[in-house]
NULO-46246 format. One record per residue (C-alpha): residue in one letter; x, y, z. Coordinates in steps of 0.001 Angstrom, whole numbers, padded with zeros to 6 digits, always signed. Layout:
<drentis>
AXYZ ...
</drentis>
This chain:
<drentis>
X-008332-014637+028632 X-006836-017289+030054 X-004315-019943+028111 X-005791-023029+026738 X-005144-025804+028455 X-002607-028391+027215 X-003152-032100+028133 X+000568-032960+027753 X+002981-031448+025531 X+003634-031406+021923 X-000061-033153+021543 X-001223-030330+019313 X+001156-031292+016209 X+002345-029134+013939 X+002371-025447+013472 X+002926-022749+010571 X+003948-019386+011031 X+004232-016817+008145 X+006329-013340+008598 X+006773-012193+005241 X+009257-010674+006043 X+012049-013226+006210 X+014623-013919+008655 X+018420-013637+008369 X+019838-014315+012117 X+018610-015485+015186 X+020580-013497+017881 X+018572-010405+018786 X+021674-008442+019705 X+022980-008308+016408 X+019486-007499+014808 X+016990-004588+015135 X+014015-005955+013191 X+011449-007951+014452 X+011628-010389+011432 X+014708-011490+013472 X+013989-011014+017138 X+010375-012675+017145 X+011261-015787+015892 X+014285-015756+018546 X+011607-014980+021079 X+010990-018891+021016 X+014062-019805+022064 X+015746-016996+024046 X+013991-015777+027218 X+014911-012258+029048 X+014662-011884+033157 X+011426-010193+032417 X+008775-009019+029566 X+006262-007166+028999 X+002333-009045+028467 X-000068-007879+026213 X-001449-004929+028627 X+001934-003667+028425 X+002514-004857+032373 X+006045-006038+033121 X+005872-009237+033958 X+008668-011551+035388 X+010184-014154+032920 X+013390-016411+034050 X+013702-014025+037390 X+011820-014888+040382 X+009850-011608+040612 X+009941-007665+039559 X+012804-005853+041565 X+011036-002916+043330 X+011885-000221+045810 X+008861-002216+048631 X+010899-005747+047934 X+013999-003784+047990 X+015424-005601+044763 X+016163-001547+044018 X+018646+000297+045848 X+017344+003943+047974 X+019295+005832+045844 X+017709+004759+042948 X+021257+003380+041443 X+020892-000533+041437 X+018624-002863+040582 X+019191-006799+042222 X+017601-009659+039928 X+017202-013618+041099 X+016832-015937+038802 X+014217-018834+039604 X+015839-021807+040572 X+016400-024941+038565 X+016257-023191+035232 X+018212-025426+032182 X+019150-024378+028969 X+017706-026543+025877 X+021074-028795+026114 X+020248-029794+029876 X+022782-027440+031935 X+022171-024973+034422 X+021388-021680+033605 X+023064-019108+036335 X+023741-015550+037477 X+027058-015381+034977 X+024966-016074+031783 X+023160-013057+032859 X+026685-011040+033342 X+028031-012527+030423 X+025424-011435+028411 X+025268-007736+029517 X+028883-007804+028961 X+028364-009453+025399 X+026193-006235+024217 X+028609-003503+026315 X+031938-005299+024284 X+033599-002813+022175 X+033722-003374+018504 X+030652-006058+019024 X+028724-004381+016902 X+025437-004829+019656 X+022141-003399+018274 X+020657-002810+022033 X+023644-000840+023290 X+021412+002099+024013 X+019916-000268+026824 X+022524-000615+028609 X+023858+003182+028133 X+024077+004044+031861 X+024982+000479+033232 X+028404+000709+035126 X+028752-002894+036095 X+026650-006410+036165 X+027997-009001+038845 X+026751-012248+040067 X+026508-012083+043761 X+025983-015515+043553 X+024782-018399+041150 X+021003-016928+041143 X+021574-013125+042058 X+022771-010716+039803 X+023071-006913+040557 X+023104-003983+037782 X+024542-001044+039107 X+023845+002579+036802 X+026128+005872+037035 X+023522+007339+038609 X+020017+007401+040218 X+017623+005498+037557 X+014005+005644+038186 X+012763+003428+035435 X+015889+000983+035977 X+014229-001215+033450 X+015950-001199+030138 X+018979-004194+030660 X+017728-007737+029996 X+013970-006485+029845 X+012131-007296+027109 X+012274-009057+023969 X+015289-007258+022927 X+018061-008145+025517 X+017478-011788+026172 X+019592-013991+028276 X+022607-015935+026053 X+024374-019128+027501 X+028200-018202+028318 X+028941-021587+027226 X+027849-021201+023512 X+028881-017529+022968 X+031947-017189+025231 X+034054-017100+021969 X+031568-014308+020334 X+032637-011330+022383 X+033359-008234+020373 X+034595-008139+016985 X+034100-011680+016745 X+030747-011800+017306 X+028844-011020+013499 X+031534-014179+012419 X+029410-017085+014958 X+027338-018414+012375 X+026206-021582+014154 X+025640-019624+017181 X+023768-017037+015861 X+021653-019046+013608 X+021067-021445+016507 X+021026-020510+019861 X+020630-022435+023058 X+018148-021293+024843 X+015379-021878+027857 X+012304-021094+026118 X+009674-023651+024670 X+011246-024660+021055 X+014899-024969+019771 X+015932-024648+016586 X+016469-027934+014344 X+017247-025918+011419 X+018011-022399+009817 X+017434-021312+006331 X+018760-017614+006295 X+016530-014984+004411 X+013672-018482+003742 X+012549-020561+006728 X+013562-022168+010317 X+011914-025206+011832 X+011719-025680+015643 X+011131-028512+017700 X+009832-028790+021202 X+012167-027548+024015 X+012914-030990+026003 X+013780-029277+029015 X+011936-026421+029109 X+010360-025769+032653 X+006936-026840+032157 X+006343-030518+031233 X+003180-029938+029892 X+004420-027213+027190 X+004928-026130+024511 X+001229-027229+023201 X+002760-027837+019689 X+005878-030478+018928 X+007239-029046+015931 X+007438-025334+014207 X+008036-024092+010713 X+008127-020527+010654 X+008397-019283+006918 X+009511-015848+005609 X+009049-013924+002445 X+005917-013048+000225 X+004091-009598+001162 X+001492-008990+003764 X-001446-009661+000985 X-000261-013084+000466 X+000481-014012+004145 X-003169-012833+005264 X-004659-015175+002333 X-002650-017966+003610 X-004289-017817+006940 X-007733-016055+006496 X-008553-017928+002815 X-006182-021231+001933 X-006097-021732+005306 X-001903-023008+004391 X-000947-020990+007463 X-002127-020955+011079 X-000607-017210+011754 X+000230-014418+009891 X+002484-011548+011247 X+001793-007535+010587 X-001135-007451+007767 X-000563-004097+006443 X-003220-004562+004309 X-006553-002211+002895 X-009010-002874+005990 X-011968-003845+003101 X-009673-006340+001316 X-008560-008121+004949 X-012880-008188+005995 X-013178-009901+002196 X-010904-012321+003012 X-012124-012856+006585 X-015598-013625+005442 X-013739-017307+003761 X-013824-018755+007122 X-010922-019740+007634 X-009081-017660+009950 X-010016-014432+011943 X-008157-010998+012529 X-006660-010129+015384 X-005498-006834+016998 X-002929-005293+019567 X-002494-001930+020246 X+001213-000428+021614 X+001568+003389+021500 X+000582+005373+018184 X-001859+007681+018249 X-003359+009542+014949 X-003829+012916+016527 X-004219+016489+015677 X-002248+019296+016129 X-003331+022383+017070 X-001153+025680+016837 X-001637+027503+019907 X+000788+030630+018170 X-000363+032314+015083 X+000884+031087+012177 X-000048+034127+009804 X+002449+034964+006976 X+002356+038683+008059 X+004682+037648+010959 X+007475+036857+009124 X+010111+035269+010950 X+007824+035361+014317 X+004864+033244+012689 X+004333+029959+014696 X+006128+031280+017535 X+005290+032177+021001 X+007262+035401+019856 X+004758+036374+017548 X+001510+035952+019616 X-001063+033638+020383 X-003564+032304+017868 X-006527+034277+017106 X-008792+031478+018243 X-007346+028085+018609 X-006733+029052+022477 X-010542+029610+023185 X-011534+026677+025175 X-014827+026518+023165 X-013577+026496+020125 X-011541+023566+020924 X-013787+022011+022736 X-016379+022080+019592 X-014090+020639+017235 X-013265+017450+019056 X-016912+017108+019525 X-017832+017394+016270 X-016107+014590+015218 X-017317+011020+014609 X-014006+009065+016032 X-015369+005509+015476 X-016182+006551+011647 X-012517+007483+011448 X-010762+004553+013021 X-013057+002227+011025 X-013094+003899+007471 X-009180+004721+007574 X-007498+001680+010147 X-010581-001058+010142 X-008931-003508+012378 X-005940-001493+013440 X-007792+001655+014538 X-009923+002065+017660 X-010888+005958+018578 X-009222+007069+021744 X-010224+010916+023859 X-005800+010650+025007 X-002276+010826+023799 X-001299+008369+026095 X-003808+005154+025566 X-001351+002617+026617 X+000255+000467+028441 X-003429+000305+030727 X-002142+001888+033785 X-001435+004440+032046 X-004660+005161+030263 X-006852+007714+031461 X-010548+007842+031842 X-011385+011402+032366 X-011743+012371+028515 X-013648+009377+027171 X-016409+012167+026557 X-014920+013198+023067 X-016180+009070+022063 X-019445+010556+021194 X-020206+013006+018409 X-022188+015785+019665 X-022757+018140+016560 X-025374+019800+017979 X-023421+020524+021399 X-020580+021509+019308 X-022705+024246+017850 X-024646+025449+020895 X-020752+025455+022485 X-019858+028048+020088 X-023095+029916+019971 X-022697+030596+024287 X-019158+031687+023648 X-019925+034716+021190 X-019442+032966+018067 X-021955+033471+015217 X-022631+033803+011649 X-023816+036695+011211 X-023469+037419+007790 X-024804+034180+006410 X-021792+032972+004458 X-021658+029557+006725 X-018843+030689+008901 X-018915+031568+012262 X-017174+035367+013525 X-016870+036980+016655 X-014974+040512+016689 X-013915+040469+013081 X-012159+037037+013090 X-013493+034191+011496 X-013170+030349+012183 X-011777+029635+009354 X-008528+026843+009636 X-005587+025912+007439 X-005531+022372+007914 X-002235+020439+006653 X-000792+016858+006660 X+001257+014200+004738 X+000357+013189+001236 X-001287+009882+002279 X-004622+008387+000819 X-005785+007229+004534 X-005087+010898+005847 X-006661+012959+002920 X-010237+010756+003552 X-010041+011418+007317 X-008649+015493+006220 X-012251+015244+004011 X-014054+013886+007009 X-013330+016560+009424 X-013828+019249+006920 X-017434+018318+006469 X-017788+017863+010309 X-016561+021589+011080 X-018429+022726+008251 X-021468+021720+010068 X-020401+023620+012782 X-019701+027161+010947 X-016229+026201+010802 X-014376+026438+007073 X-011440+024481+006735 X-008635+024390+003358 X-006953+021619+003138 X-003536+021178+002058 X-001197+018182+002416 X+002647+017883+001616 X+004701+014826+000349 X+006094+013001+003447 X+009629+013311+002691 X+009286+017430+002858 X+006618+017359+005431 X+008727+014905+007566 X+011929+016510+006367 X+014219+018762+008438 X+014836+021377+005377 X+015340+024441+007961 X+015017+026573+003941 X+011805+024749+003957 X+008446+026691+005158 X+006303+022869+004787 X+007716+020997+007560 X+005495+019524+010428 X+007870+021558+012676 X+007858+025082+011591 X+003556+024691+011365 X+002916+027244+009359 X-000479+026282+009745 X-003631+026566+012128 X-004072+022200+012550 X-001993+019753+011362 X-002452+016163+011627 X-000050+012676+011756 X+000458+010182+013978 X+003440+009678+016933 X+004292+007162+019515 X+007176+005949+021670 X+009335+002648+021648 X+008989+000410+025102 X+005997+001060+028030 X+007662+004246+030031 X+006318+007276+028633 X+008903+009558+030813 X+010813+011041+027152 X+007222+011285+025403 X+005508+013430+027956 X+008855+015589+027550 X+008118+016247+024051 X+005198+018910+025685 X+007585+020774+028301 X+008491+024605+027543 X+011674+023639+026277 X+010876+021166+023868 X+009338+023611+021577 X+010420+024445+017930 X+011169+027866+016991 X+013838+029878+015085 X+016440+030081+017935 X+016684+026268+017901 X+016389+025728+014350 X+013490+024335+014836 X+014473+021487+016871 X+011899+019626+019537 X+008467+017768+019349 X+006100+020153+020984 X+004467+021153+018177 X+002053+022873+019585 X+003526+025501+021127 X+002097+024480+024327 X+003847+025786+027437 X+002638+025298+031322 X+005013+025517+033951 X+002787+023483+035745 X+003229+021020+033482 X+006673+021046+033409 X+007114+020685+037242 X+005204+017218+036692 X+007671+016666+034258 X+010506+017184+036774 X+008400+015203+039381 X+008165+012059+036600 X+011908+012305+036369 X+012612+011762+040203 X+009708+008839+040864 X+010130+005469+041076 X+007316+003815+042478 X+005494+002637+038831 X+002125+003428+040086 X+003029+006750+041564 X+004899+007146+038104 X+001141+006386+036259 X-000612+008481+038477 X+001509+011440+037326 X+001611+010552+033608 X-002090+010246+033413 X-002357+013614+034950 X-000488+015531+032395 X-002042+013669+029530 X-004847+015190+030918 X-003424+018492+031106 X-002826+017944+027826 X-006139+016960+026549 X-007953+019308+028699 X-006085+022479+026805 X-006768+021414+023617 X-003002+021571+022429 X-003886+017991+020602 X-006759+016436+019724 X-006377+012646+019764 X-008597+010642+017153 X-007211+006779+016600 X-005188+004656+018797 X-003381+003021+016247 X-002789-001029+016182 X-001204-004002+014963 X-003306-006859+012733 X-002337-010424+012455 X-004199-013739+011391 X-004945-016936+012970 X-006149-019726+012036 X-010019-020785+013325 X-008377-023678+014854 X-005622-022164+016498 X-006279-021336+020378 X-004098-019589+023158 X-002667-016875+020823 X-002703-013651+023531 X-001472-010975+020569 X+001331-008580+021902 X+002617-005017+020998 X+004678-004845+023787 X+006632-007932+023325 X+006771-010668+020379 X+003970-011242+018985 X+004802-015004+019917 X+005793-014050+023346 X+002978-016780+025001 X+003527-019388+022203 X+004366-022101+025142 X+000652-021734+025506 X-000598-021857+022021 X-002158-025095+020916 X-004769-026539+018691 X-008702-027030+019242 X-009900-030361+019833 
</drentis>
């Protein structure tokens, strides 16, 4: 949608912002939470971020680097940024190609104590080739040369004000790191560690007509049942951050008037596992492993075809997630050019073609008990998960759904901390599966999904000679698969990059080896009066609040 239009800035007043979780620092390299780094957002600005369909987007630099505009090197081992011109920090002076060196060098300082090292892990050196150009060079070819100064997470920091704050010395800048100088659309007037900061419209930020709003208080503290009520019932609050709240007690609240929901959705995906070795106790040592043989049934492509169509997806993202669920057919939903089409089938529960399914493939009940045979082995699962109130409704859900099929299902679930757990003594964790299905939900940090589509490659699975180390818990193993894999690896071209991920997350699907059932989101709360708010997963939340503003 596009931003609401702003007449002239600061017209729209004043505007309150509840995280309740509070901030303690305002310098995103010393601070991993996004209690910290979102309210930061408003002040410090990166080269480029991420909008809310997950699509990098160019911020303070001109445009994307890219192998076409050659801003990336042939070999794949630099990447060449330029900054827009005429830029100015909140304090009227230039912004140039050595604050952008000075701050890669801030986070790569020894002893500095940086909490986005890992994105600058294969960075060799940052120089300004002049005042607007600034090249990153890697140790070797990068792909996805995205990571440094990208994002949220690795803004830019004025030399001026932190040229003292290298290293060890940096945690000790108080003033700096309570009240940095930035470009974006507010700068802080004051900072209450651990309680509340108040922000005041950016006098030289870039656009004259923004930010919409003049002044700022962002609060912290409470719990997520007191910050929705602020927004969606007292109507004290015009947004509310991460309501990790009962889906019927948010609707309740919603139905005051005041303020509506609002939803985002990054990476995680509530899926099920399905063990394509069998996990029989008989076994011993070889159960769940490609060692000891494939499962009895959970490789029959009717089978698994008839229990993902036997289930009601929409019933399970709305009973379990309300707001914060949405059924998805793929383990890769997201970021949108990523997100295949060719499974949205599974969105529609087809009991009957479930059962039909099974009946063409050979299996019956022919004894009458309710469960379904075919050449002495029944369909009958062990299905396990995490002790969790949310996952033993949807465990109850699916039981009845396969029930109606001639499937039986026992349930079991496991406290978190064992399930979870990486007890090699213990037979209950997720990755020995000593189980037929298992269910829980995974996703992956940023918008390249290179490392998470590794999780599925040959290698990557669990079994005694590892100690049980990798995420493909499935057992799943296609050297096809795993050439895509290598192809991923050695692509840089983002679209030719998408084209290959969607393919194995069909590969994927299309096996049966998981069985995807809520694309997990993010809730907030705005006010009814509140317009421009474009809610992010892949950024700050706040990452367009230059373009919030009030309704007339």
């Amino acid at each position: 949608m596009p931003a609401a239009a702003v007449a002239e800035r600061g017209d729209a007043g004043h505007l309150n912002i509840l995280y309740w979780q509070a901030p303690t620092i305002l310098n995103p390299y010393l601070s991993s939470g996004p209690k910290d780094i979102e309210p930061a957002s408003m002040v410090l600005e990166p080269l480029a971020r991420y909008d809310e369909q997950g699509s990098l987007t160019p911020w303070l630099a001109v445009e994307i680097p890219t192998l076409a505009n050659g801003g990336i090197s042939k070999d794949l081992t630099t990447i060449t940024w330029v900054l827009q011109p005429g830029l100015t920090w909140s304090d009227g002076t230039a912004v140039t190609a050595h604050d952008v060196v000075f701050t890669a060098d801030y986070c790569m300082a020894p002893e500095g104590g940086c909490q986005q090292a890992t994105k600058f892990s294969d960075v060799t050196q940052v120089e300004a080739l002049d005042d607007l150009t600034v090249r990153i060079t890697f140790a070797g070819s990068k792909p996805f040369p995205y990571g440094p100064l990208v994002g949220v997470e690795t803004p830019i920091l004025q030399q001026a004000q932190f040229a003292d704050c290298v290293g060890a010395s940096a945690p000790s800048c108080t003033a700096q790191n309570f009240a940095p100088i930035g470009t974006g659309p507010f700068r802080v007037t004051e900072f209450r560690a651990g309680d509340v900061v108040t922000f005041e419209a950016n006098p030289a930020y870039r656009d004259p007509a923004k930010p919409g709003f003049a002044t700022v208080t962002f609060k912290g503290g409470g719990d997520a049942i007191g910050a929705a009520r602020a927004v969606l019932e007292t109507g004290e609050m015009d947004y509310a951050w991460n309501l990790q709240v009962d889906p019927a007690i948010l609707n309740k609240m919603a139905e005051s008037g005041k303020g509506h929901l609002i939803r985002s959705f990054g990476t995680p995906v509530e899926r099920l596992m399905i063990n394509r070795t069998d996990p029989s106790a008989r076994l011993g040592d070889a159960r769940s492993t490609r060692e000891g043989g494939a499962h009895p049934f959970l490789t029959d492509p009717a089978v698994l075809g008839a229990m993902s169509a036997a289930i009601d997806r929409a019933v399970v993202a709305e009973l379990g997630y309300g707001a914060a669920g949405k059924p998805t057919c793929d383990i890769l939903p997201a970021p949108a050019i990523y997100a295949s089409t060719t499974n949205d089938a599974c969105l529609t529960q087809d009991l009957a073609g479930a059962a039909q399914a099974l009946t063409d493939a050979g299996w019956v009940d022919s004894d009458g008990d309710g469960v379904r045979e075919k050449d002495g082995v029944r369909l009958s699962v062990l299905f396990q998960t995490s002790t969790n109130p949310v996952r033993q409704d949807t465990q109850a859900l699916l039981k009845s759904w396969w029930a109606e099929i001639g499937i039986e299902t026992e349930l079991r679930h496991i406290d978190p901390s064992v399930f979870f757990g990486g007890d090699q003594a213990s037979p209950d964790t997720f990755q020995k599966f000593y189980a037929d299905i298992q269910m829980f939900t995974n996703f992956f940090p940023g918008t390249d999904p290179e490392a998470y589509l590794n999780n599925w490659t040959c290698k990557s699975i669990p079994e005694p000679t590892n100690n049980w180390l990798g995420f493909n818990i499935p057992r799943y193993c296609d050297p096809a698969y795993d050439a895509l894999a290598i192809e991923l690896a050695q692509t840089a071209v983002l679209e030719d990059r998408a084209a290959i991920a969607r393919t194995m997350n069909d590969m994927l699907m299309q096996a049966g080896a998981l069985i995807p059932l809520v694309h997990r989101g993010d809730v907030s709360a705005q006010a009814n009066t509140l317009e421009g708010v474009r809610m992010n997963s892949w950024d700050s939340e706040l990452w367009n609040i230059a373009d919030w503003t009030r309704a007339k």
